[in-house]
N, CA, C and O atoms as a GROMACS GRO file, in nm:
protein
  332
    1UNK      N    1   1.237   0.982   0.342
    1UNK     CA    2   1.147   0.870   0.359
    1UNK      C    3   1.186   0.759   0.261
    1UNK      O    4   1.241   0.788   0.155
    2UNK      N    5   1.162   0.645   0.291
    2UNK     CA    6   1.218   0.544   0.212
    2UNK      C    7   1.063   0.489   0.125
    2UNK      O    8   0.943   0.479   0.149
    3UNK      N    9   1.146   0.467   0.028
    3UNK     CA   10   1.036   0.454  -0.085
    3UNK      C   11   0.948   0.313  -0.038
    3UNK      O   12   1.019   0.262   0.049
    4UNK      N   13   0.865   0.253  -0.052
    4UNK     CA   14   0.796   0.124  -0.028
    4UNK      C   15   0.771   0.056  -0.156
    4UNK      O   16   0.810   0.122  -0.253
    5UNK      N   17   0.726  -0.039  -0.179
    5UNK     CA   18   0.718  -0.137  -0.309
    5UNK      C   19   0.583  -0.211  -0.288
    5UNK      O   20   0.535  -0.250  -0.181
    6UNK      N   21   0.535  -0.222  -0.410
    6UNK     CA   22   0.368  -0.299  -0.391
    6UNK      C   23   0.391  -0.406  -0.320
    6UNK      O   24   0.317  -0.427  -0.224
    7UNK      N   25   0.505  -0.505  -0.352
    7UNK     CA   26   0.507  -0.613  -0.284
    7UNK      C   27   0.452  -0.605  -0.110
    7UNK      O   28   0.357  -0.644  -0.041
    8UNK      N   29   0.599  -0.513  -0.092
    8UNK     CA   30   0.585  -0.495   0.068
    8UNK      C   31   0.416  -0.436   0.086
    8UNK      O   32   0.361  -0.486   0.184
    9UNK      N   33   0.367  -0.380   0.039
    9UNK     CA   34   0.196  -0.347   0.066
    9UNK      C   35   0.092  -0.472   0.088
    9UNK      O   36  -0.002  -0.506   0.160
   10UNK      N   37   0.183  -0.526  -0.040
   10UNK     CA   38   0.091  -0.696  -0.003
   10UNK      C   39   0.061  -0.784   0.090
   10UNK      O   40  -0.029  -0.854   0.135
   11UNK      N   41   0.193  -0.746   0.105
   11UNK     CA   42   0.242  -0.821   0.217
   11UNK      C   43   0.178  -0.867   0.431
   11UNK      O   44   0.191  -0.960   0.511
   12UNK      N   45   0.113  -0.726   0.422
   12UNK     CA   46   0.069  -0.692   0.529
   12UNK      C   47  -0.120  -0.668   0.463
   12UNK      O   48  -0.166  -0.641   0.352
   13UNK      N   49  -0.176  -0.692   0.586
   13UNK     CA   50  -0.295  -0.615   0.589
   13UNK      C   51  -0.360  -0.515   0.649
   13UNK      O   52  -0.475  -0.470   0.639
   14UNK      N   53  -0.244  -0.482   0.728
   14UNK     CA   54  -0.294  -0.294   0.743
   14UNK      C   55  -0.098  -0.251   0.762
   14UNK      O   56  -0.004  -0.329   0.781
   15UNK      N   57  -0.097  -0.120   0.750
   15UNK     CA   58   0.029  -0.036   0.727
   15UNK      C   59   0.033   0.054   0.812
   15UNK      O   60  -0.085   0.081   0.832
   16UNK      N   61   0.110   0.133   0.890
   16UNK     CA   62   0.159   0.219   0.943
   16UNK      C   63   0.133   0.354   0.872
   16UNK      O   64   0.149   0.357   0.750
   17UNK      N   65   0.100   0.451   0.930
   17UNK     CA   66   0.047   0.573   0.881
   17UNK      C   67   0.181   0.592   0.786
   17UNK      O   68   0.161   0.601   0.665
   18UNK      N   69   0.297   0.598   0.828
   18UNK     CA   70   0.420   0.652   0.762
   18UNK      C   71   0.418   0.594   0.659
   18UNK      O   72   0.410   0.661   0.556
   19UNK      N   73   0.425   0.467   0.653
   19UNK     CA   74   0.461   0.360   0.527
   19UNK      C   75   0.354   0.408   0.389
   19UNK      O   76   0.384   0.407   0.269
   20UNK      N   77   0.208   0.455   0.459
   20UNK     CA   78   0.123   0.522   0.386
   20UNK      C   79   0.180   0.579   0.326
   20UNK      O   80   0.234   0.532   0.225
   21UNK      N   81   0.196   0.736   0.374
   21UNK     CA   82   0.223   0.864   0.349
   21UNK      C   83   0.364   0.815   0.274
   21UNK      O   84   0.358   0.912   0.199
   22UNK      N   85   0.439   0.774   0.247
   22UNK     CA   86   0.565   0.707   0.196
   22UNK      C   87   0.516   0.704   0.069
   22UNK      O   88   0.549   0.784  -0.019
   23UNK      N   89   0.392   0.560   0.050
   23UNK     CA   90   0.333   0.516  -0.074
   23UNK      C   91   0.262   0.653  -0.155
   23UNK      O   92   0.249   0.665  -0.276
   24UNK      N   93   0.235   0.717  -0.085
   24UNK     CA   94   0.173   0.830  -0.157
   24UNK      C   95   0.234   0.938  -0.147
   24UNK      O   96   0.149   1.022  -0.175
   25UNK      N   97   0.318   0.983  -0.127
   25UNK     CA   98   0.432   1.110  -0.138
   25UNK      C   99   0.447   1.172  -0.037
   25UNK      O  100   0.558   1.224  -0.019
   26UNK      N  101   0.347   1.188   0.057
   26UNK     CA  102   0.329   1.287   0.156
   26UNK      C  103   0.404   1.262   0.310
   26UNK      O  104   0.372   1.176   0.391
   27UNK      N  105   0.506   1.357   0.323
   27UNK     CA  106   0.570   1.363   0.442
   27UNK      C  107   0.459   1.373   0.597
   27UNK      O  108   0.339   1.390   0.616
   28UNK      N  109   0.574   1.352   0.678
   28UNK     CA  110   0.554   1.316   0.832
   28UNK      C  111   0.400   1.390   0.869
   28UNK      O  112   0.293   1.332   0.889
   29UNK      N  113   0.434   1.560   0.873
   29UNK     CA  114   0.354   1.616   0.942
   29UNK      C  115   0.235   1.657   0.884
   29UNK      O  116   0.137   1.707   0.938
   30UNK      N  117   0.261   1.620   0.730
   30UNK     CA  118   0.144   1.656   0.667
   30UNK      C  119   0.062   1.517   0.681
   30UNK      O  120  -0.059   1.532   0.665
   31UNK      N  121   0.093   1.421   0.701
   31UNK     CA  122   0.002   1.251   0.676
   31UNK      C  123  -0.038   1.244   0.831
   31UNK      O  124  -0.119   1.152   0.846
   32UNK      N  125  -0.014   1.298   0.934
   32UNK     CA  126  -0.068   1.340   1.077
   32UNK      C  127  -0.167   1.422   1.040
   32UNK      O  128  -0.274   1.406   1.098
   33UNK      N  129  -0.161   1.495   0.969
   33UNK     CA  130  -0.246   1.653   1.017
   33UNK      C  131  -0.399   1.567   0.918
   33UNK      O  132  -0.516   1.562   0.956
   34UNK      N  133  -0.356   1.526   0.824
   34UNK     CA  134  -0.449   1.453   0.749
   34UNK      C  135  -0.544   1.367   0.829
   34UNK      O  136  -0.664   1.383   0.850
   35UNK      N  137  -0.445   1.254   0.878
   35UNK     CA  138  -0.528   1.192   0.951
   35UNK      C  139  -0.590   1.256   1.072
   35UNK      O  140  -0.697   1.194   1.082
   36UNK      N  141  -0.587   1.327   1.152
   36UNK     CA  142  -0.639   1.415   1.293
   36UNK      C  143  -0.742   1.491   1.251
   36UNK      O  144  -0.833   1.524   1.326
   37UNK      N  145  -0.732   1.533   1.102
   37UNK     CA  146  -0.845   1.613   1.055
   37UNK      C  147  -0.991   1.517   0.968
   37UNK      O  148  -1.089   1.560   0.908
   38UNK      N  149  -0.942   1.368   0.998
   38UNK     CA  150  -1.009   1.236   0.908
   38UNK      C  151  -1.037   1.294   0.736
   38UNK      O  152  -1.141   1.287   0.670
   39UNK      N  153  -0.901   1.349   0.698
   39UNK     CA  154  -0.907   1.363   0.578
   39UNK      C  155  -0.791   1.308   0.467
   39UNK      O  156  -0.771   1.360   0.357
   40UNK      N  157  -0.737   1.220   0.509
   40UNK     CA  158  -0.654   1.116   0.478
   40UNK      C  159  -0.687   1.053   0.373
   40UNK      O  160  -0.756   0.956   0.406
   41UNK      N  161  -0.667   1.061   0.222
   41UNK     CA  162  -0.717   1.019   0.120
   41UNK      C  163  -0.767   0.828   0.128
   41UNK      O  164  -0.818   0.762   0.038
   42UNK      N  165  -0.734   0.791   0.246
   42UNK     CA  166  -0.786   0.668   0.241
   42UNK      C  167  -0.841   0.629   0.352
   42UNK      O  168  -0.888   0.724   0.414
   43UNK      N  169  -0.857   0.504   0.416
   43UNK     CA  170  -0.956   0.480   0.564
   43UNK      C  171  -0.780   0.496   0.649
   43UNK      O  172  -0.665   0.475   0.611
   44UNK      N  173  -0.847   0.546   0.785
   44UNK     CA  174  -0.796   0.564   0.864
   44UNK      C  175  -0.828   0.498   0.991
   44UNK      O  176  -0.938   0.509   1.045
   45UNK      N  177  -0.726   0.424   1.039
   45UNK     CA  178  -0.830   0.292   1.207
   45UNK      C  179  -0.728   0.371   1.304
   45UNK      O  180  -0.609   0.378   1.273
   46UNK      N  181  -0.767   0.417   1.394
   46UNK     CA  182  -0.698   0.489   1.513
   46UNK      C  183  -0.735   0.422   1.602
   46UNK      O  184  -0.857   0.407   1.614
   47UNK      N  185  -0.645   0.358   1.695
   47UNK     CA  186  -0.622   0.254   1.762
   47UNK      C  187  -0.523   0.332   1.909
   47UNK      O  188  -0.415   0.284   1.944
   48UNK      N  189  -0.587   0.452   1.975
   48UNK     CA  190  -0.513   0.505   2.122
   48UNK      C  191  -0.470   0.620   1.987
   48UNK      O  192  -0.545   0.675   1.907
   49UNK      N  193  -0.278   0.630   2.006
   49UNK     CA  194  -0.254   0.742   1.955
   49UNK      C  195  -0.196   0.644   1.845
   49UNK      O  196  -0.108   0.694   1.775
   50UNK      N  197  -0.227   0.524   1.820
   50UNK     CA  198  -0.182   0.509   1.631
   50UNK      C  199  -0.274   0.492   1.551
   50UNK      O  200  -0.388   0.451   1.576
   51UNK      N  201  -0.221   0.527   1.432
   51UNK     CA  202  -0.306   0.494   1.344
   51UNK      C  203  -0.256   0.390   1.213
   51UNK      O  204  -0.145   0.381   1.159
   52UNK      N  205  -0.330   0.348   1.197
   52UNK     CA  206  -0.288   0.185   1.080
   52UNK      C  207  -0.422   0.228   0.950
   52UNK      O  208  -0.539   0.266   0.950
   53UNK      N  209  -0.325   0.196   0.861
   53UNK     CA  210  -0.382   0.198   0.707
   53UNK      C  211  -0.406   0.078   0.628
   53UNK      O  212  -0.322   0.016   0.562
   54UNK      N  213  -0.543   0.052   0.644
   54UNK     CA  214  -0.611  -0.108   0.559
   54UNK      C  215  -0.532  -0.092   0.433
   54UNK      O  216  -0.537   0.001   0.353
   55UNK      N  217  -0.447  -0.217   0.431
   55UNK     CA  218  -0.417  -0.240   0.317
   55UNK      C  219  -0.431  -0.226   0.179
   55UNK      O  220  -0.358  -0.171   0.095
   56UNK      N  221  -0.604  -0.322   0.164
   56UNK     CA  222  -0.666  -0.322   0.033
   56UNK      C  223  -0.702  -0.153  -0.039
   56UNK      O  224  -0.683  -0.111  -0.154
   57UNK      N  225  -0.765  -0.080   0.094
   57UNK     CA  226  -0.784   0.083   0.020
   57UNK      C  227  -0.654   0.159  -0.001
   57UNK      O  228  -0.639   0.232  -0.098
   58UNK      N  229  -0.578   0.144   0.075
   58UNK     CA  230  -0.470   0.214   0.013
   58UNK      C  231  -0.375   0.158  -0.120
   58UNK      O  232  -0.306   0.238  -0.182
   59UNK      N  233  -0.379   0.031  -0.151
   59UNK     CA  234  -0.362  -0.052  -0.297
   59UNK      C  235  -0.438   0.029  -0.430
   59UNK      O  236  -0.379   0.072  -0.530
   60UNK      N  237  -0.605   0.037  -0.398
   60UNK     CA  238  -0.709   0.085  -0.464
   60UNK      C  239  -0.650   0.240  -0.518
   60UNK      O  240  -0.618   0.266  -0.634
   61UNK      N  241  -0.644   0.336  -0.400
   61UNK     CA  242  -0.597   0.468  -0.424
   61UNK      C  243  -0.465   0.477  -0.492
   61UNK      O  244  -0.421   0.574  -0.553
   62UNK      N  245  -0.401   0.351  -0.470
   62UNK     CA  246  -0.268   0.369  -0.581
   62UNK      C  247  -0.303   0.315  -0.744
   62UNK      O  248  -0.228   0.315  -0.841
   63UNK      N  249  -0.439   0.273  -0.736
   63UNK     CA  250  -0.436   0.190  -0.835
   63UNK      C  251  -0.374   0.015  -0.895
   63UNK      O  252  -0.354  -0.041  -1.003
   64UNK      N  253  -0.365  -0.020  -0.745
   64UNK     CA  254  -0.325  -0.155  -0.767
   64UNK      C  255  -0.428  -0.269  -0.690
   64UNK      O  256  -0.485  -0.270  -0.581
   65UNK      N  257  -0.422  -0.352  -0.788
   65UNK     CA  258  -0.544  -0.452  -0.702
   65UNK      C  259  -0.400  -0.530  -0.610
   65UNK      O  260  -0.279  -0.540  -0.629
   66UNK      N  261  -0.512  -0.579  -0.489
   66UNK     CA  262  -0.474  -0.601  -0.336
   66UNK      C  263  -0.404  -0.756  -0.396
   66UNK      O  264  -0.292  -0.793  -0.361
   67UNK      N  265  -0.486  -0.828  -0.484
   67UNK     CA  266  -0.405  -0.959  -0.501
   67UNK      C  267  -0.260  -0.970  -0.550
   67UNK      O  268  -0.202  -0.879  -0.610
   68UNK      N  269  -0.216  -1.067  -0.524
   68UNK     CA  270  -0.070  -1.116  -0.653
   68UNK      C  271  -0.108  -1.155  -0.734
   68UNK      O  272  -0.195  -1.242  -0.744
   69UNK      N  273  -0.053  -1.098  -0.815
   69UNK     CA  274  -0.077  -1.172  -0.975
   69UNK      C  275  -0.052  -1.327  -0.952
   69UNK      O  276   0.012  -1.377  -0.859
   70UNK      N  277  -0.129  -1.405  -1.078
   70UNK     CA  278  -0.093  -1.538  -1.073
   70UNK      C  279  -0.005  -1.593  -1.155
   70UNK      O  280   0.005  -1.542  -1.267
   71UNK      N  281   0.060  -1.683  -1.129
   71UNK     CA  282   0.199  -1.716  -1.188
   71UNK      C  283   0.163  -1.848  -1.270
   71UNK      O  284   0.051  -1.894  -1.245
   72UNK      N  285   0.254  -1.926  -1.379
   72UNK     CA  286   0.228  -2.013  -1.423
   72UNK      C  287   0.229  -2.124  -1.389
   72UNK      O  288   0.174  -2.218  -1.444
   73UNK      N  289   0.315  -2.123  -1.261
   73UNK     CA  290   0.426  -2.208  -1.200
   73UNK      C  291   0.538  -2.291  -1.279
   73UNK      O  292   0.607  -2.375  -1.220
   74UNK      N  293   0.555  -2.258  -1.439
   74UNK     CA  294   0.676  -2.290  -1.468
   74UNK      C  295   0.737  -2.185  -1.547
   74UNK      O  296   0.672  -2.092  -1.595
   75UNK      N  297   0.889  -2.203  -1.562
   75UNK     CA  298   0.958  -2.106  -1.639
   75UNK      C  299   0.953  -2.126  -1.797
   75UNK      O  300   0.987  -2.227  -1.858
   76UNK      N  301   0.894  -1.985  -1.857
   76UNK     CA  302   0.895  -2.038  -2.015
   76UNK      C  303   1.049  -2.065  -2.079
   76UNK      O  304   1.156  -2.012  -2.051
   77UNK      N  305   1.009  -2.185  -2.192
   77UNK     CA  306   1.118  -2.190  -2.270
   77UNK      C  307   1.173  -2.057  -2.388
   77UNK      O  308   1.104  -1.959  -2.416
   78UNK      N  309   1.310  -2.088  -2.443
   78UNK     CA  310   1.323  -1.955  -2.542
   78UNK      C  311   1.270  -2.052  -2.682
   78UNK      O  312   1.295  -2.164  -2.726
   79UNK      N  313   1.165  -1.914  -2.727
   79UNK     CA  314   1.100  -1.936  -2.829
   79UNK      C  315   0.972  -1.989  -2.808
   79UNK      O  316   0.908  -2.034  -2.903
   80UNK      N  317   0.927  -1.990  -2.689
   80UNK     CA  318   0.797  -1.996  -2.631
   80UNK      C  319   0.716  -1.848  -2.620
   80UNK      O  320   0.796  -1.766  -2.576
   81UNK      N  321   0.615  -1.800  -2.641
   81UNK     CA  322   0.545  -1.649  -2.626
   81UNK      C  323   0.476  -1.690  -2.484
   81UNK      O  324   0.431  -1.800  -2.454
   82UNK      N  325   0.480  -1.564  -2.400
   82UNK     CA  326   0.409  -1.568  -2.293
   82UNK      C  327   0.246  -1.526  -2.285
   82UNK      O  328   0.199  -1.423  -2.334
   83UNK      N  329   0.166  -1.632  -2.207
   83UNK     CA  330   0.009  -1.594  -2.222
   83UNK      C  331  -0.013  -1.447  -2.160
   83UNK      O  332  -0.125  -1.397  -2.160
   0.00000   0.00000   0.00000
């Protein structure tokens, strides 16, 4: 499984069961059986036979807030300390 990055989480507002189970360690058949049993450590939207993972709770369960950080919009100088 290929690893995912907070960014890419940000990025979207809901995720693919896999991309989930990716962010949180858990392979193919175990992040199915989770979700079919609605015990999927986070919300689960089943939509026919897929299922999509809200963004913001699965951020939360990793411990990352859903926003981007805010930037300064300029680059510090050397010998400048950052706020």
């Amino acid at each position: 499984m290929t690893p995912v990055s907070i960014a890419e989480l940000r990025a979207t507002a809901t995720v693919d069961l896999m991309t989930a189970a990716a962010a949180l360690g858990l392979g193919r058949s175990r992040a199915y059986e989770l979700a079919r049993r609605d015990q999927f450590p986070c919300r689960v939207i089943r939509i026919g036979g897929t299922y999509r993972i809200p963004t913001p709770g699965l951020l939360e369960l990793l411990g990352v807030t859903s926003e981007v950080p805010a930037t300064t919009g300029r680059p510090a100088t050397a010998g400048q300390a950052h706020a």
